[in-house]
LUMRO-672200 format. One record per residue (C-alpha): y, z, x; residue number from 1; residue in three letters. Coordinates in nm, 4 decimals. Example, Ala and Ser with C-alpha at 12.3 -4.5 7.8 and 13.67 -1.06 7.14 Angstrom:
REM residues 2
<node <-0.4500,0.7800,1.2300>,1,ALA>;
<node <-0.1060,0.7140,1.3670>,2,SER>;
***
This chain:
REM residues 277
<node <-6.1491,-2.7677,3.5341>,1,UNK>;
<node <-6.1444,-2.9359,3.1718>,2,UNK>;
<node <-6.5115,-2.7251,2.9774>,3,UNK>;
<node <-6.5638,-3.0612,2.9181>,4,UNK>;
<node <-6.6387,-3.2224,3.2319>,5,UNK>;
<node <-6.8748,-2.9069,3.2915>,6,UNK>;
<node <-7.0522,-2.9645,3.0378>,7,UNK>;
<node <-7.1355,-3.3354,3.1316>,8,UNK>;
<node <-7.1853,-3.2007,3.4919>,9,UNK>;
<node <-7.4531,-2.9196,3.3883>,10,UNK>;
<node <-7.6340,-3.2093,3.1039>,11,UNK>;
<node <-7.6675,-3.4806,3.3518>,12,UNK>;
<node <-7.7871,-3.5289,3.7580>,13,UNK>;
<node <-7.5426,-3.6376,3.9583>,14,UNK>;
<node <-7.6445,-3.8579,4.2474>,15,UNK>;
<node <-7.5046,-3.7578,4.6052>,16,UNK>;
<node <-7.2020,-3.9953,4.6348>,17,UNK>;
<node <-7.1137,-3.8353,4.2550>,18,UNK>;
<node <-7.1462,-3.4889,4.3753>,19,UNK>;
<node <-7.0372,-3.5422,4.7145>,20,UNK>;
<node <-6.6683,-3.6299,4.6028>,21,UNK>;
<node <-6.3444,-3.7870,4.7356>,22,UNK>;
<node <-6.0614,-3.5816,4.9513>,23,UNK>;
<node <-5.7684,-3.5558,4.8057>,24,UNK>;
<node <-5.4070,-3.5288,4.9522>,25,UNK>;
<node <-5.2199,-3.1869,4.8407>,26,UNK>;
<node <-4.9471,-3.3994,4.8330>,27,UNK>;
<node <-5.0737,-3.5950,4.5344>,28,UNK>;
<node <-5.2495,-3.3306,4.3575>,29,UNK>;
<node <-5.0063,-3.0607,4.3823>,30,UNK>;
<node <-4.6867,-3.2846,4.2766>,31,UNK>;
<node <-4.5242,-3.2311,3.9548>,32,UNK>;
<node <-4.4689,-3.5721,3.8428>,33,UNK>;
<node <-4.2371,-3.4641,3.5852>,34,UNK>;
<node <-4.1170,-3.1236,3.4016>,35,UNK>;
<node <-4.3558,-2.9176,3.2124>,36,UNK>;
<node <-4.1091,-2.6991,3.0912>,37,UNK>;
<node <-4.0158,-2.9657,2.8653>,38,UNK>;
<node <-4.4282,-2.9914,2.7482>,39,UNK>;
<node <-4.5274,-2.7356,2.4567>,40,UNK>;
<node <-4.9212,-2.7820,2.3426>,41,UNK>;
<node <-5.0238,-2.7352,1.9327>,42,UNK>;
<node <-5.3285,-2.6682,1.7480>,43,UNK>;
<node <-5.3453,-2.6979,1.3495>,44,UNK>;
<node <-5.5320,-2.4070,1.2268>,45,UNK>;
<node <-5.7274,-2.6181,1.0009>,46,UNK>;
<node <-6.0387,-2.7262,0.9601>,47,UNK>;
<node <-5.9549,-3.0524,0.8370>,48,UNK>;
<node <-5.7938,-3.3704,1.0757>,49,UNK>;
<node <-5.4551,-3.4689,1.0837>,50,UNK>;
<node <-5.2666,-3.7590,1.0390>,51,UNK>;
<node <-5.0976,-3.7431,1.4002>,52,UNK>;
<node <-4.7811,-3.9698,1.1989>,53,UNK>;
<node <-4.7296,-3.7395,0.9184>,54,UNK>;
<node <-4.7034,-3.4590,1.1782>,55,UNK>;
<node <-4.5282,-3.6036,1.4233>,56,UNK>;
<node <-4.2519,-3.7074,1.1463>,57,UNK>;
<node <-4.3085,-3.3668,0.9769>,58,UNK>;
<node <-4.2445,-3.1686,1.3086>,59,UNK>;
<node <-3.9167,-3.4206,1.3582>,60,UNK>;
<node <-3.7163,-3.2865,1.0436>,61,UNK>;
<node <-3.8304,-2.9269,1.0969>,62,UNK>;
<node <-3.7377,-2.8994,1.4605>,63,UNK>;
<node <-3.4582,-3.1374,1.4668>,64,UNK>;
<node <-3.4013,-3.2245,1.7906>,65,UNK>;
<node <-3.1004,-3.2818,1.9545>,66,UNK>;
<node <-3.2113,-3.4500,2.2236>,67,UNK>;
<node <-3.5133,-3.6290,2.1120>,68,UNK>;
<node <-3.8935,-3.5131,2.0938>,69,UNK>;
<node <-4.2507,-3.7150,2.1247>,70,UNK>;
<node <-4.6173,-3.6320,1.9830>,71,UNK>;
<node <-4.9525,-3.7199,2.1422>,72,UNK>;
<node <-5.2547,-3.6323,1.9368>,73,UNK>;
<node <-5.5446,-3.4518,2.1615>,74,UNK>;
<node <-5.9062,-3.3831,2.0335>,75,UNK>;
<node <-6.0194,-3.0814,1.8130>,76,UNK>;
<node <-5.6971,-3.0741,1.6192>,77,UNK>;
<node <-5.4413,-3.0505,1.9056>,78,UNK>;
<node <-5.1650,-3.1980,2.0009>,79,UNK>;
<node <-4.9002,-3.2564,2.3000>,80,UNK>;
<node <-4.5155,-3.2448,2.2204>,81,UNK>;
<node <-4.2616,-3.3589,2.4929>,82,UNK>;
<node <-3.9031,-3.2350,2.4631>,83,UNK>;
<node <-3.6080,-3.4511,2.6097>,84,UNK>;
<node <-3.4385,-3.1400,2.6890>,85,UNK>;
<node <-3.5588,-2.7882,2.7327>,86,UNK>;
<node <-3.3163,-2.6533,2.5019>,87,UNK>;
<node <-3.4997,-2.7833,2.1858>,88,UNK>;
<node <-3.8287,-2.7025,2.3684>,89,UNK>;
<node <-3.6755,-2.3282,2.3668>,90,UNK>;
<node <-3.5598,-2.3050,2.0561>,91,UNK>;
<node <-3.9112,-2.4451,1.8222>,92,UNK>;
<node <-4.0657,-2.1907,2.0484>,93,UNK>;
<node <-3.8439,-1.9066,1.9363>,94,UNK>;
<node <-3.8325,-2.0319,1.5686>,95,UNK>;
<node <-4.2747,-1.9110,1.5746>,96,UNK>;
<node <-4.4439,-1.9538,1.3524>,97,UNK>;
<node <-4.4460,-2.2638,1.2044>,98,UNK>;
<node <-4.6953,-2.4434,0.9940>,99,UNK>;
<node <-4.8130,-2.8162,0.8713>,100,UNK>;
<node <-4.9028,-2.8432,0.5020>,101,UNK>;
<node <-4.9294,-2.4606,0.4941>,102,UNK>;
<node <-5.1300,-2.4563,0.7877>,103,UNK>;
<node <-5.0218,-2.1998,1.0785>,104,UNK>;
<node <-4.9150,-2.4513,1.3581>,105,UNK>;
<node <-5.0064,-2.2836,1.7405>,106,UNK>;
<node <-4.7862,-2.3797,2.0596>,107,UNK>;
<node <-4.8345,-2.2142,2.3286>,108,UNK>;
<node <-4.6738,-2.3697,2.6914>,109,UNK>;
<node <-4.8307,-2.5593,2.9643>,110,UNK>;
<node <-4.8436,-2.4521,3.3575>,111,UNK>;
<node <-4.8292,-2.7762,3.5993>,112,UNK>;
<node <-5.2159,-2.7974,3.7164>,113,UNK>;
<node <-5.3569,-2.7174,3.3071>,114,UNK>;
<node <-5.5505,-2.9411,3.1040>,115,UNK>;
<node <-5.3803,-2.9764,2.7917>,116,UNK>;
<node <-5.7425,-2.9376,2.6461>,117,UNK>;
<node <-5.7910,-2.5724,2.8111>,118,UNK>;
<node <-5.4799,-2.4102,2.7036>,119,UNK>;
<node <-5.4922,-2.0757,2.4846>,120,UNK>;
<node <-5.3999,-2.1436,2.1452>,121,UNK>;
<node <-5.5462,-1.8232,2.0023>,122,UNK>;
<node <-5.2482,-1.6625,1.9500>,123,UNK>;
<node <-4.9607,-1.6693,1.7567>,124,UNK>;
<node <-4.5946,-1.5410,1.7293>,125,UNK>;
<node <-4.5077,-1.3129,1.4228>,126,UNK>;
<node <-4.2284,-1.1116,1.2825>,127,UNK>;
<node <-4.3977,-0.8010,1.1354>,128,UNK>;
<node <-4.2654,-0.5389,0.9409>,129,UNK>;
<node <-4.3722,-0.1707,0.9890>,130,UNK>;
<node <-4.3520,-0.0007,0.7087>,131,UNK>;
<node <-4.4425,0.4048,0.6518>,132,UNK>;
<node <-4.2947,0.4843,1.0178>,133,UNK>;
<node <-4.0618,0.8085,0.9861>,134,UNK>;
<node <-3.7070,0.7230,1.0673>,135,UNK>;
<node <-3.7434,1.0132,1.3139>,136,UNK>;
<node <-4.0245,0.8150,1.4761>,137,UNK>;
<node <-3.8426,0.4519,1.5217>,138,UNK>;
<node <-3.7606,0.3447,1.8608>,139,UNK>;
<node <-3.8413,0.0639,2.0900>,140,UNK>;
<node <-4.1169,0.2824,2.2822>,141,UNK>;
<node <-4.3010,0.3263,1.9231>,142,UNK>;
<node <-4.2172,-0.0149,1.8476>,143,UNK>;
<node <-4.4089,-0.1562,2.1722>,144,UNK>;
<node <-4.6867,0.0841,2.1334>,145,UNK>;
<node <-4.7170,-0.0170,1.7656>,146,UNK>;
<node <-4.6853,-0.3834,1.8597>,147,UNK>;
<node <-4.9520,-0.3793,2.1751>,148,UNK>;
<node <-5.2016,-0.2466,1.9005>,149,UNK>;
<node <-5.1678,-0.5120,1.6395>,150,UNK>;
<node <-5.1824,-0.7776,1.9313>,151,UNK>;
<node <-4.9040,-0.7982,2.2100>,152,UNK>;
<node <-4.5951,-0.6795,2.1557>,153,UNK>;
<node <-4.2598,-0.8790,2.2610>,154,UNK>;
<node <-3.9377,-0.7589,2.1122>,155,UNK>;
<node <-3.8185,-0.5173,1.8280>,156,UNK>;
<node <-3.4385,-0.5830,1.6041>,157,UNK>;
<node <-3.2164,-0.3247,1.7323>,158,UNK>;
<node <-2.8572,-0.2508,1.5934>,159,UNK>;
<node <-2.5630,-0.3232,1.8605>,160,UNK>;
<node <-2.6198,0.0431,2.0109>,161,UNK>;
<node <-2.9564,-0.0127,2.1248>,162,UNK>;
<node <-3.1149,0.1898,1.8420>,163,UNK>;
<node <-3.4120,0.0974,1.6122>,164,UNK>;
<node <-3.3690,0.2480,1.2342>,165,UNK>;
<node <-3.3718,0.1383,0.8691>,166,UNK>;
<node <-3.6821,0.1822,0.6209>,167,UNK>;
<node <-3.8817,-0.0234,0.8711>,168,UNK>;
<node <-3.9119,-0.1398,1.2042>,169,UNK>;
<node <-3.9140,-0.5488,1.2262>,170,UNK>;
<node <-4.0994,-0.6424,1.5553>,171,UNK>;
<node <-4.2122,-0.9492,1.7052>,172,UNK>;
<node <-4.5504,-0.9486,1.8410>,173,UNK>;
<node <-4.8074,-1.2104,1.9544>,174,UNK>;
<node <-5.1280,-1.1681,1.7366>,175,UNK>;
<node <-5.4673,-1.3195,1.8441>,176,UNK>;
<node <-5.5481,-1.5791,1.5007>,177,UNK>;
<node <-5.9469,-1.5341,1.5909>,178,UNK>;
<node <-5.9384,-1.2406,1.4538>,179,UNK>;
<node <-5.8472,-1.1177,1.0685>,180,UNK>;
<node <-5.4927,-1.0108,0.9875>,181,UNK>;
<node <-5.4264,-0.6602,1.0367>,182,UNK>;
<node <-5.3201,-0.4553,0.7226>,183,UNK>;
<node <-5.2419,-0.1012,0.8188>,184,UNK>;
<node <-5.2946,0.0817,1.1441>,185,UNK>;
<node <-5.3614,0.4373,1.0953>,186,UNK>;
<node <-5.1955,0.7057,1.3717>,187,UNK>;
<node <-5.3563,1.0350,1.4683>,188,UNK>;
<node <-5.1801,1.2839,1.7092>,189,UNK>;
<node <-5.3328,1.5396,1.9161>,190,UNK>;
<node <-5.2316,1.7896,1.7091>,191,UNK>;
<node <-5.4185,1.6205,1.4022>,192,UNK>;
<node <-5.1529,1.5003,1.2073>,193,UNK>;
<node <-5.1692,1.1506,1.0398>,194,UNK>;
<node <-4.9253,0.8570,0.9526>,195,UNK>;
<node <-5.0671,0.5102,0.8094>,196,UNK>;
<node <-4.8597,0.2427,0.8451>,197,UNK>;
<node <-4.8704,-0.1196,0.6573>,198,UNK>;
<node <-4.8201,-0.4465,0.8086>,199,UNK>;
<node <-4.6101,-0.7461,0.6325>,200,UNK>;
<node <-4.5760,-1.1105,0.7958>,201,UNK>;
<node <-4.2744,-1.3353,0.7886>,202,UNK>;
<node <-4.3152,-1.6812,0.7544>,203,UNK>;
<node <-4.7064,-1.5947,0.6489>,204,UNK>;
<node <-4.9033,-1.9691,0.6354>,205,UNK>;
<node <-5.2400,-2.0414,0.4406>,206,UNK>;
<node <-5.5321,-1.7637,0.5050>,207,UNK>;
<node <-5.8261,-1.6313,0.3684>,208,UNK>;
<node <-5.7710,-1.3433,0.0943>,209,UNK>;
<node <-6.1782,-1.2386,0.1455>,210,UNK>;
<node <-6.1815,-1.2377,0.4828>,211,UNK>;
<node <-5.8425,-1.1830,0.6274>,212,UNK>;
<node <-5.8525,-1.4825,0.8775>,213,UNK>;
<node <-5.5702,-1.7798,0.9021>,214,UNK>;
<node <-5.6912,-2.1680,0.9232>,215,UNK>;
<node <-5.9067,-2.1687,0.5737>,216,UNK>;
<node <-5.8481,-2.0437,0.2074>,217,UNK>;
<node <-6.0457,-1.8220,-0.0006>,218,UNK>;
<node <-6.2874,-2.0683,-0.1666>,219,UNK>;
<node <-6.3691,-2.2041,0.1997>,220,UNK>;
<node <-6.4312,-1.8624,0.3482>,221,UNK>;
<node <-6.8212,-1.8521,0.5241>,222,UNK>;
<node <-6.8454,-1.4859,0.3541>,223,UNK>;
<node <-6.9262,-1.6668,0.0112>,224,UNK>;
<node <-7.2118,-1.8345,0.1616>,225,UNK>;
<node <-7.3980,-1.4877,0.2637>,226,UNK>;
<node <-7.6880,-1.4427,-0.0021>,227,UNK>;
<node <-7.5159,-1.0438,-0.1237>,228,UNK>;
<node <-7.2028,-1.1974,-0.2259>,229,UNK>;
<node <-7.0144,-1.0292,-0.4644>,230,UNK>;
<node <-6.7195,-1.2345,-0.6143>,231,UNK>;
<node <-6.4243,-0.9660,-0.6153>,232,UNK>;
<node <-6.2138,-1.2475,-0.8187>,233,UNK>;
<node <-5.8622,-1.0825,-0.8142>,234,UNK>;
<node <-5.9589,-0.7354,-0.6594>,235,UNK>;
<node <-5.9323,-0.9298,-0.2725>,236,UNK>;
<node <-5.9371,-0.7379,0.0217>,237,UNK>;
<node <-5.6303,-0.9157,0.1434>,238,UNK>;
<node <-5.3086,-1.0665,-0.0786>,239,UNK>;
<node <-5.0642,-1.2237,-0.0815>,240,UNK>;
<node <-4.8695,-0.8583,-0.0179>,241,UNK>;
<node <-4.9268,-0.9157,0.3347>,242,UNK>;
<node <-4.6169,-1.1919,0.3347>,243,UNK>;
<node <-4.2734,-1.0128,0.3778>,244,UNK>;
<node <-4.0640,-1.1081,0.1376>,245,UNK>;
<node <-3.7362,-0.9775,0.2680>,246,UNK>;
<node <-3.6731,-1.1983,0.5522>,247,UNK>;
<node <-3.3013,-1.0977,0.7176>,248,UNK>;
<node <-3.0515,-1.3450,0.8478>,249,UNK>;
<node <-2.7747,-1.3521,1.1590>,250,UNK>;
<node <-2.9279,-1.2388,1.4279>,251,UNK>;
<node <-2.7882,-1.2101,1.7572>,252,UNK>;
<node <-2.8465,-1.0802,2.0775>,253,UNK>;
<node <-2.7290,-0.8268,2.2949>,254,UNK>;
<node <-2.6422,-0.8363,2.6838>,255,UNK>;
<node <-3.0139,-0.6964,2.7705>,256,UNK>;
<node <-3.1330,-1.0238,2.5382>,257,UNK>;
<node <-3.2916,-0.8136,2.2588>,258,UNK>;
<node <-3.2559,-0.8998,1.9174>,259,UNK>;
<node <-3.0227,-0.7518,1.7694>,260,UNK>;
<node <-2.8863,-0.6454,1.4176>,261,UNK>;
<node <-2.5642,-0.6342,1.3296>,262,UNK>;
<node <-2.5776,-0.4472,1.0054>,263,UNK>;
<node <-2.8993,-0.2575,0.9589>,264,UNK>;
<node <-3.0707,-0.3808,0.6010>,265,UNK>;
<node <-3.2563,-0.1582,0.4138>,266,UNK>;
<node <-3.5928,-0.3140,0.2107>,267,UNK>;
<node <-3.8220,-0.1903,-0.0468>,268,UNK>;
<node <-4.1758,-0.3473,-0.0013>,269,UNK>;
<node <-4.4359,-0.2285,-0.2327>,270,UNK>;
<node <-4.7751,-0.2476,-0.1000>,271,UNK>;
<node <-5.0552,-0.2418,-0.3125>,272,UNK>;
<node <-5.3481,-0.0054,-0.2541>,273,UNK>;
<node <-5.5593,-0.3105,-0.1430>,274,UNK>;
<node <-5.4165,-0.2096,0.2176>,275,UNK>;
<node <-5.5896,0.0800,0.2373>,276,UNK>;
<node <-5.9441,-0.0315,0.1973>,277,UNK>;
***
């Protein structure tokens, strides 16, 4: 039930025809009127307003759909799109992340009995690159364990064999955008042996280089309100290093539907030792 209607239920006393209720039919409440596979829900990781026009045209020329696509503005910066077709529905999810005046754009789906109000829109689909892995070490097992520790892991580029190798592993993973963006994540065996691997993002919208966190720049970041801040000027915990910068091209996909590539591309990604703070 919407938090909303909760919250009005908790504030106020209801008198006993309002609490008692009506009966429903199933039959009513449990038909699907029309397709939600065709309905995709947005947030604007910002914390300024929209114009629901300039998005709604905006979102027009960078989907392009085929078949047609409408916008409904909701409260608290979110939004309802409607697909005529679920191909184009498919395809703006797949094409994740997107963003709005340099702010990351969320879209997550919409199951039949959900308030469009309720749904998740903490997290975010991302193309990372994993740098510092050992070629030995690449495969779609490290890959998912990798990818289930920066957030939730989904797929990994593989060449036509099935095999995962180059000077980094590009996965796609699902990262929760409460939370700051991860820069390294450091492995330790059993055994006690060490590997620290860096993170880049493709496709990398506006976000905080004090604080780590998408939806806000720098000079809007809460930490410079705390009474011990220290102005770091250019010597920020996070950069713009975190955006990848190499960004391959014609991909395809095997029979098991991974992504695949067809000839592996080497990259050279200097990190700076920010990372490792």
């Amino acid at each position: 039930m919407d938090s909303g209607l909760n919250g009005l239920k908790s504030a106020l006393s209801l008198t006993e025809s309002e609490d008692a209720g009506v009966v429903i039919a199933s039959s009513l409440w449990y038909s699907d009127s029309d397709s939600y596979d065709l309905y995709l829900v947005g947030r604007v990781l910002s914390s300024r307003a929209f114009h629901a026009d300039a998005l709604k045209s905006t979102l027009l020329l960078a989907f392009n759909p085929v078949r047609g696509m409408d916008l409904k503005p909701l409260e608290g910066n979110r939004f309802l799109l409607k697909f005529d077709h679920i191909v184009d529905r498919n395809r703006v999810l797949d094409g994740c992340p997107w963003s709005f005046e340099k702010n990351l754009l969320v879209l997550n789906s919409i199951a039949p009995n959900e308030n469009p109000q309720e749904v998740n829109l903490d997290w975010a689909e991302f193309h990372v690159h994993v740098q510092g892995l050992p070629l030995s070490k690449m495969s779609k097992e490290m890959a998912a364990f990798i990818g289930n520790h920066l957030g939730r892991f989904i797929d990994v580029d593989m060449d036509s064999a099935g095999q995962v190798w180059g000077s980094h592993m590009r996965i796609r993973a699902s990262v929760d955008v409460t939370k700051p963006l991860r820069r390294v994540l450091k492995l330790r065996t059993t055994l006690g042996d060490e590997q620290l691997l860096s993170f880049t993002y493709e496709k990398l919208p506006n976000f905080c280089y004090l604080c780590g966190c998408l939806g806000h720049l720098s000079k809007f970041c809460e930490l410079r309100f705390s009474e011990d801040f220290i102005d770091p000027c250019d010597a920020t915990p996070f950069g713009p290093w975190l955006r990848a910068t190499n960004i391959p091209t014609g991909r395809n996909r095997n029979a098991a539907g991974n992504r695949v590539t067809p000839t592996p591309l080497f990259f050279t990604t200097q990190i700076p030792l920010q990372v490792c703070y």
